[in-house]
C-alpha angles and dihedrals in degrees: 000000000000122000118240120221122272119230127197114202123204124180135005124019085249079078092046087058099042085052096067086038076059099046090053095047086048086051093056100047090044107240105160107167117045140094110233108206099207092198130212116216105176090098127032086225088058090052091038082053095050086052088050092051099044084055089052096047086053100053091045090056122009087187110053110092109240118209118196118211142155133058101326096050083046090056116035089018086160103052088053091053099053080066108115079209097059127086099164131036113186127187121224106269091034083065091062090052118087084215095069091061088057125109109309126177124263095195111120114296128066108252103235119197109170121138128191114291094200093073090045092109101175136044115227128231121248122192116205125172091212148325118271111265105350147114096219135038134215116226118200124236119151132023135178126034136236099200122094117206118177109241097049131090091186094102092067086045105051104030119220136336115280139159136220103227115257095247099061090037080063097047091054089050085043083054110042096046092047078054080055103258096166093187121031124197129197121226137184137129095265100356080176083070089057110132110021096108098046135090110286082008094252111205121225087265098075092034088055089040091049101057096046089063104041092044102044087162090068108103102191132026122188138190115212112205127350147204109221084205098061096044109123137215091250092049092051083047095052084046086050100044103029132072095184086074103079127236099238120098129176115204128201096226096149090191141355105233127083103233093048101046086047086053089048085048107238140159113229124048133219092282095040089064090042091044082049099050085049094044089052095049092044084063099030114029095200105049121141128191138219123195146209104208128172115225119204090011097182114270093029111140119190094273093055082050093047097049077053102060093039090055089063090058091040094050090034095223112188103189117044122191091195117186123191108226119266126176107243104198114241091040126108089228097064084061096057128096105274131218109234114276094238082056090045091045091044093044094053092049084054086047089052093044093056091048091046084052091057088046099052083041094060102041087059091061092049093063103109103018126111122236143172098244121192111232111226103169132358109313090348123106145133132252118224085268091063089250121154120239141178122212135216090231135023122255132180124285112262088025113131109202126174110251134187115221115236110173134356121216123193093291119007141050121242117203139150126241113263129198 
């Protein structure tokens, strides 16, 4: 039998998503030998460990053809060609083509097809029936960004906002929970931004309101990654009214003090993401919150850190995505003055620290309360907080049981099943 490609998937869950779009269009062109590196470029570390593993996947097997895609191989195409590793190098938008899987040469030098992402204007629908292994799925809205902050090179990566109309975003809901999704999560490089190249220029609210009416069957629904900014009146009413959005939301915050956030270009200050997080428990009592913060941003003394790390207790965020600092080339921030890289790499341990404290923290409250907790493998499963819990018996993947817990470890829940 044939061997499916194997795909390696760095960064956000968009490219988790695009992965499986990947693995469909490989199947149809009938690639059946290869490893796809889907790469990751919003730090330097995630591109130098794509290199790393394109090296790996080389030594482990000098025959099978390697294609690079994704940010990274949109970005820097070139550098990823003058690998000796490397036979296919595929831009972001020539991934999600079957052509692209087709015959390519092996003579040499690597085949590059990567156009600019800038003039791509629309972005396509892809229909999956699920995602490989697992219990949820990720559906794409939204893709690109128009915001410039200072330290990303997304932007060049990903092209300009743009939007997946809202009726084909809720057929592939409709489709993917008839194939027996259980938990759908939406996914985009700013989904806050949905709608605003559309017709009547609709906002995420009425998208997210939308599919939890037309698709009643559909037992979670998740939001990856917001702007506080670009949060509307209808989505803080569908938080507030309906328990099928789960209580779980990750901010792009980036830091927690005001000069720094005004050098990274941002939109919101210190008191707009505590006033937000306010704002979101006052509507939903049992709201947690997840983070992206920067640690080391150039120019950062120990105060603006420190305003950092207390924004994380006074907000009480529970999940930190915490990134060191690295220059990317082509943005202002890699000519700024930059803090040392020991004090980046220890800044960001005490980031993480501080993160790991709110999480311990949280898993404590939860002992003794009850929770419908989505089963993933074996006894394993997540409240609606993400949360990981293991159960005192096995249950079906996709399942969702009621469970008390019952004890809580450094960094997962324990509970038995309820009737």
């Amino acid at each position: 039998m044939p061997r499916e490609p194997d795909i390696v998937t760095f960064g956000c869950r968009l490219n988790a998503y695009e992965s499986e779009v990947i693995r469909d269009r490989a199947r149809a062109a009938g690639l059946e030998r290869a490893v796809i590196f889907n790469t990751c470029a919003v730090t330097a570390e995630a591109t130098r460990q794509a290199r790393q593993a394109i090296r790996r996947a080389r030594r482990k097997d000098p025959e099978v053809p390697i294609i690079v895609t994704g940010c990274a191989a949109q970005i820097a195409p070139r550098m990823f060609a003058s690998m000796p590793e490397v036979d296919q190098v595929l831009g972001n938008a020539e991934k999600l083509q079957t052509a692209s899987y087709g015959d390519f040469g092996l003579a040499g030098e690597a085949s590059v097809r990567v156009n600019g992402i800038m003039s791509v204007k629309e972005t396509a629908h892809h229909m999956i029936d699920g995602m490989t292994g697992r219990t949820r799925a990720f559906v794409e809205v939204q893709n690109g960004c128009d915001h410039r902050c200072t330290f990303c090179i997304i932007p060049y990566g990903r092209g300009p906002s743009r939007s997946v109309p809202a009726g084909e975003v809720v057929e592939q809901v409709r489709r993917l929970v008839e194939a027996g999704t259980a938990e759908i999560a939406l996914t985009g490089v700013d989904i806050t931004a949905w709608g605003a190249d559309l017709p009547a220029a609709p906002k995420l609210g009425s998208l997210v309101a939308r599919i939890l009416r037309l698709v009643p069957e559909l037992k979670r629904l998740r939001l990856t990654s917001l702007d506080m900014v670009e949060v509307d009146d209808d989505l803080m009413g569908v938080i507030a009214n309906d328990e099928r959005l789960m209580p779980h939301f990750h901010l792009s915050l980036q830091a927690g003090d005001d000069m720094i956030l005004k050098r990274m270009k941002r939109r919101h200050n210190r008191a707009d993401a505590l006033a937000f997080c306010e704002a979101m428990r006052r509507v939903r009592p049992d709201a947690v919150f997840g983070a992206d913060l920067i640690a080391g941003f150039p120019t950062e003394t120990e105060e603006m850190f420190a305003n950092t790390v207390s924004l994380v207790d006074e907000a009480a965020i529970t999940y930190l995505h915490v990134f060191p600092f690295s220059p990317r080339p082509g943005t202002p921030a890699a000519r700024m003055p930059q803090v040392e890289s020991g004090l980046v790499r220890e800044r960001a341990r005490r980031l993480r620290a501080a993160g790991e404290a709110q999480f311990q923290a949280f898993l404590t409250s939860q002992v003794g309360k009850r929770h419908a907790v989505l089963m993933e493998t074996g006894s394993t499963g997540r409240t609606p907080h993400y949360a990981p819990v293991d159960l005192d018996a096995a249950c079906a993947p996709g399942d969702v049981v009621k469970a008390e817990i019952t004890g809580a470890s450094a960094d997962r829940l324990r509970g038995r099943l309820v009737a």
